[in-house]
C-alpha positions as CSV (number, residue, x, y, z in Angstrom):
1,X,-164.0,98.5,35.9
2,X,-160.3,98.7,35.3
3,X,-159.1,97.7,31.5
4,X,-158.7,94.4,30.6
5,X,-155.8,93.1,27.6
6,X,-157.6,90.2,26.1
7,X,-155.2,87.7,24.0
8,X,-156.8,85.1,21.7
9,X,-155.2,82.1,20.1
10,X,-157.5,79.9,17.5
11,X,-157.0,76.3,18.1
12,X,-157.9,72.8,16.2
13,X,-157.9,70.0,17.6
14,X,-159.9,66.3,18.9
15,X,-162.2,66.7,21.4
16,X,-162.3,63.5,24.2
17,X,-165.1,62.0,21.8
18,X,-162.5,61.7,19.1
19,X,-164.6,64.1,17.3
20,X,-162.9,67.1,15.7
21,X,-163.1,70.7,17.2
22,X,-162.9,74.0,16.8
23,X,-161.8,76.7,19.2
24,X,-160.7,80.1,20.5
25,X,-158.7,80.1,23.8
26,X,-158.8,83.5,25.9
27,X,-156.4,84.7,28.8
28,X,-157.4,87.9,29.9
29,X,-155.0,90.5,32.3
30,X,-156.2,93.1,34.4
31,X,-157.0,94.6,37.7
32,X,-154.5,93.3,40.3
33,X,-155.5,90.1,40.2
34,X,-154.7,86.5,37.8
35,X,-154.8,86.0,34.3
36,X,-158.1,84.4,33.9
37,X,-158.5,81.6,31.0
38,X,-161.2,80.5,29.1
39,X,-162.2,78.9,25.8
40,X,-165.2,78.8,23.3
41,X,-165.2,75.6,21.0
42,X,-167.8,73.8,19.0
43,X,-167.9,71.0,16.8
44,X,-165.8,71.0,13.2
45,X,-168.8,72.2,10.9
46,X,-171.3,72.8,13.6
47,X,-172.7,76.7,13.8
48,X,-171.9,78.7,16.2
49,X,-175.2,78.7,18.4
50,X,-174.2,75.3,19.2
51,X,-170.5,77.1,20.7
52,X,-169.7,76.6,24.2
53,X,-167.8,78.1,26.9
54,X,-165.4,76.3,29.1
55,X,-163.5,78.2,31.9
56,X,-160.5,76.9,33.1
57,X,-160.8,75.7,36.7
58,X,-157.8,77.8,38.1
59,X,-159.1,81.0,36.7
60,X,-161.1,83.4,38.9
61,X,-164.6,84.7,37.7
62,X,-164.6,86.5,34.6
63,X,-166.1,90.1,34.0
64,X,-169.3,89.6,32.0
65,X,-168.6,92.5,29.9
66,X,-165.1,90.4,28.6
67,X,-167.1,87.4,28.2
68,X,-169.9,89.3,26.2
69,X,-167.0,91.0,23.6
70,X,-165.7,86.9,23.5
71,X,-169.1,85.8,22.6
72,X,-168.9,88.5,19.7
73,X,-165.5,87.7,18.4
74,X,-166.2,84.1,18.8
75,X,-169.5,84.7,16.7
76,X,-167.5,85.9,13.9
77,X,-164.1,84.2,14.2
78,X,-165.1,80.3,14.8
């Protein structure tokens, strides 16, 4: 598996519910081929076993070893 750069930016914002929310946005670079995206967001106050993941529709699959290390930070960031 070749390296992968992972850059994460912390966002707050209103979910479509009106309903605030919590979340860390991922692009990840590697290999030859796009930058994938993808976020993991939960509710303001909500713990983070009730987190999910979103990928962004344009983004290719993502390697489950970057989405495991996400989960992790994600676990201890959100």
């Amino acid at each position: 598996m070749p390296p992968f750069e992972v850059t994460v930016q912390a966002v707050e914002g209103v979910g479509v519910d009106g309903v605030d929310e919590v979340s860390l946005e991922f692009k990840v670079v590697g290999g030859a081929g796009p930058s994938l995206w993808f976020a993991i967001f939960k509710t303001e106050g909500a713990s983070t076993s009730e987190a999910c993941l979103e990928v962004d529709p344009q983004s290719g699959p993502i390697p489950l070893p970057v989405v495991a290390w996400a989960v992790s930070y994600a676990e201890s960031h959100l």
